[in-house]
C-alpha positions, -999 to 999 in steps of 0.1 A, spaced: 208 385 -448 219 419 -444 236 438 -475 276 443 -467 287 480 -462 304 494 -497 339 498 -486 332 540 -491 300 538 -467 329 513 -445 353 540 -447 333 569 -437 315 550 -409 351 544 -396 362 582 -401 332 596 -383 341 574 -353 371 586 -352 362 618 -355 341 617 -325 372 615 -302 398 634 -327 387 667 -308 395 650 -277 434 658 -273 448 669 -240 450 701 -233 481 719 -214 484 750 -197 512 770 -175 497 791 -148 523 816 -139 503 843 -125 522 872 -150 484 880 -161 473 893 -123 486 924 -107 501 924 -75 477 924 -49 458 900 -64 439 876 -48 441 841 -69 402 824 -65 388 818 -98 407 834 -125 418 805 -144 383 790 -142 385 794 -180 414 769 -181 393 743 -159 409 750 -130 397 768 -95 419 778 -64 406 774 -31 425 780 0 428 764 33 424 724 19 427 707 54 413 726 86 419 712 126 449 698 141 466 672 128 488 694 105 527 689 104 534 714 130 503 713 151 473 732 133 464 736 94 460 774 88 426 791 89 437 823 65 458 805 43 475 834 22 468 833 -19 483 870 -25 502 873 -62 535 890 -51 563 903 -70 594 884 -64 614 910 -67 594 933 -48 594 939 -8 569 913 0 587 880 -3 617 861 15 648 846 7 637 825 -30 672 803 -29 685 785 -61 684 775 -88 667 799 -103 629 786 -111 608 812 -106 602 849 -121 582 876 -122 548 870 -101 548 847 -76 519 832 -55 522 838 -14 531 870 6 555 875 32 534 894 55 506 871 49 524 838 59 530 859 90 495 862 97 486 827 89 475 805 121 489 775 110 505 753 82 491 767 48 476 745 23 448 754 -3 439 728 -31 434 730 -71 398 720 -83 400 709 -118 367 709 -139 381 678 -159 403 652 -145 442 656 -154 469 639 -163 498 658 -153 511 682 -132 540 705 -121 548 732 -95 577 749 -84 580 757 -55 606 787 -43 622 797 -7 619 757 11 638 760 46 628 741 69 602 725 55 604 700 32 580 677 49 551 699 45 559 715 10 546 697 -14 516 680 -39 491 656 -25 467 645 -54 430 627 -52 405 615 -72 372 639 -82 355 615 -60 380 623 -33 402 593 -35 438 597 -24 461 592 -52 499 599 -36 519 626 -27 545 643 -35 571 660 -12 599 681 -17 632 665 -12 661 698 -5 661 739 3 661 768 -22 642 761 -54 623 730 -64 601 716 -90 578 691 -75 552 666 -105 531 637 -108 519 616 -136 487 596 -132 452 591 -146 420 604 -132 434 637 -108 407 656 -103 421 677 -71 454 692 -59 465 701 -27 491 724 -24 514 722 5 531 752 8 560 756 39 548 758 72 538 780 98 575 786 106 587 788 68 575 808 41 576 796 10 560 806 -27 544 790 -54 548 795 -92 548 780 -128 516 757 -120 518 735 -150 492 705 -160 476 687 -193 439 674 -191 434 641 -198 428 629 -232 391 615 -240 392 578 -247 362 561 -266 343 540 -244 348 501 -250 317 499 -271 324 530 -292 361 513 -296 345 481 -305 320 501 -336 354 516 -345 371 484 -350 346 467 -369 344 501 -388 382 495 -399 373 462 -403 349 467 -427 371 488 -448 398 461 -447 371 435 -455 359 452 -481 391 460 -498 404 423 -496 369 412 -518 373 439 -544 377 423 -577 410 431 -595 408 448 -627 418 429 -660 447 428 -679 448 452 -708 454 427 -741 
């Protein structure tokens, strides 16, 4: 018959379960592009974050408007500066922005280009500034890291917009940015990774490790009255 855990060895067997998947809390972070200079072309910068910019998601026809773009832009712009259009309201975005004016006018078709996340997320925000015409290609489609599509998300009025999702398991993000007959900018990319969850067996050891404690506890002898 095997000896019952001490309610201490109980205890501490519990703990170091736990703290297996203590360090495991999501993670946030707010991409808003004031660390690159202007000129910048956005690729891998953030790979430090978990996260990897690649442009041009979608290629062929099939687009919106006819054809997905070839040369999707991914310039860091000013937005006060000379290389952007009308932002409309309210008022979301400031400073650096992602998307040039003169490079949406050499694009050959709808721009889209997609976030690769090295972890799958949870969450996730962008706004999205100068929408004209366009609300039914600016926007957020979201997939799977196996590739699954998830949903999408689409923007809903002109001006300035914040466009989010909340899910489980997004491991990709493409970013649907106007059309090829309205510009419009990105900013303020903001998402959490997903917090670790222990795996049904680990969560079954940790159980019984609480368990244990409790067990333990209950068959503790009381101490004596003092006479």
């Amino acid at each position: 018959m095997p000896l019952p855990l001490s309610p201490l060895k109980a205890l501490a067997a519990a703990a170091l379960l736990a703290a297996t998947f203590a360090h495991a809390d999501s993670t946030s972070h707010v991409i808003d592009f004031e660390d690159l200079a202007a000129g910048t072309l956005v690729s891998n910068q953030y790979a430090a974050w978990g996260v990897t910019f690649l442009p041009n998601a979608f290629a062929g026809s099939g687009s919106p408007t006819g054809d997905w773009a070839t040369n999707t832009d991914m310039t860091v712009v000013s937005s006060t500066g000379p290389d952007v259009g009308p932002l409309g309201q309210p008022a979301l975005v400031s400073g650096n922005l992602l998307r040039s004016y003169e490079g949406w006018l050499n694009e050959d078709g709808d721009a889209s280009f997609v976030l690769l996340f090295s972890q799958p997320i949870s969450s996730i925000s962008v706004d999205f500034a100068g929408v004209g015409n366009s609300q039914d290609t600016t926007g957020l489609e979201l997939y799977t890291p196996e590739g699954s599509f998830i949903a999408r998300v689409l923007a809903s009025g002109l001006g300035q917009q914040r466009l989010s999702f909340s899910g489980s398991n997004i491991g990709a993000v493409v970013v649907l940015p106007g059309s090829l007959d309205d510009w419009v900018a990105v900013d303020n990319i903001s998402f959490s990774t997903a917090a670790a969850v222990p795996e049904p067996a680990s969560a079954g050891l940790l159980g019984l490790g609480l368990a244990a404690v409790g067990a333990m506890a209950r068959r503790r002898p009381r101490p004596s009255a003092q006479k």
